[in-house]
N, C-alpha and C positions, 0 to 999 in steps of 0.2 A: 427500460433500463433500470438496473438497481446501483444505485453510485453511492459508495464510503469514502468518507473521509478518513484518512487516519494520521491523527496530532501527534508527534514524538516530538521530545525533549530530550534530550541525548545531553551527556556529561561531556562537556568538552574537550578532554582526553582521548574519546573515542569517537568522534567526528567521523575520520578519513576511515575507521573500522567500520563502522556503522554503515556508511556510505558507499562502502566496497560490499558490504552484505544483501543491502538492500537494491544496487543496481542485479546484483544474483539473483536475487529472488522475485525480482523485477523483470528479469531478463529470460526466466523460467516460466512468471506466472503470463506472460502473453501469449505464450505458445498453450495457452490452454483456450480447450473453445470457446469455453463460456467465458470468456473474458474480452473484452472490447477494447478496453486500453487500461495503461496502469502504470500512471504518472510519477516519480520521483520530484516532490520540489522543499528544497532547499532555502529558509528564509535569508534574504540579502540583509536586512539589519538585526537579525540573531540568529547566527548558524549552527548553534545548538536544537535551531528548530527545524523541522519537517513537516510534511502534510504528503503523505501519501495518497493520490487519488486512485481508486477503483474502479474501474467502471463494469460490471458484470451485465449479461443479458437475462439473467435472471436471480432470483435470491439464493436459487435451488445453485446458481453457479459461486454463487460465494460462499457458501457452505461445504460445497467441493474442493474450491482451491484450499479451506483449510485441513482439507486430508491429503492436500498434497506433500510427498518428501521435500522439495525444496521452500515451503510453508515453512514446516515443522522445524528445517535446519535455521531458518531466517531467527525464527520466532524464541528458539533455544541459543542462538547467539548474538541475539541482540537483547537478552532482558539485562544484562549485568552494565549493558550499556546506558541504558534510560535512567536521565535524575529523575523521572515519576514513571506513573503507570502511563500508556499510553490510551489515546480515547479517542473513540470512531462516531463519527455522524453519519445517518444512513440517509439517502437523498433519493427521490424519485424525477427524474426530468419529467421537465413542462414544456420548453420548447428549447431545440428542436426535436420533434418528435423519434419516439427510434427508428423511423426508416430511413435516417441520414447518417446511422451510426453502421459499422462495420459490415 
């Protein structure tokens, strides 16, 4: 499995926008196949923050979902929302191995 993290900071004003875009895009990107799961979380003590988790089955599939339309639209309506740049960790599971995933 290839797993990103993805940090947003989001402007306070656009919380519930932000939120509403990224369940879409969230909601889109699991119906792709290379995709395993694809987490929305929400920080309980700063909900300006996010982590987006990704779980792809390959690298080749995360490179994919970024050619997809509902990608593209997430990604074009949510930059004016972010106080910073947003910033990915790319992660390789150790245990449990992939054949307990999807």
């Amino acid at each position: 499995m290839y797993i990103v993290h993805v940090h947003v900071h989001v402007k306070p004003e656009y919380i519930d926008a932000f939120r509403q875009a990224t369940i879409v895009n969230a909601s889109s990107s699991v119906q792709e196949a290379g995709i395993a799961r694809f987490d929305v979380l929400q920080s309980s003590e700063e909900p300006s923050r996010f982590v987006l988790v990704e779980v792809y089955r390959s690298p080749e599939a995360a490179n994919a979902h970024k050619e997809t339309e509902h990608y593209r639209v997430w990604r074009d309506a949510v930059a004016v929302m972010m106080a910073e740049p947003r910033s990915a960790h790319k992660f390789a599971n150790i245990y449990p191995d992939d054949s307990g995933w999807g």
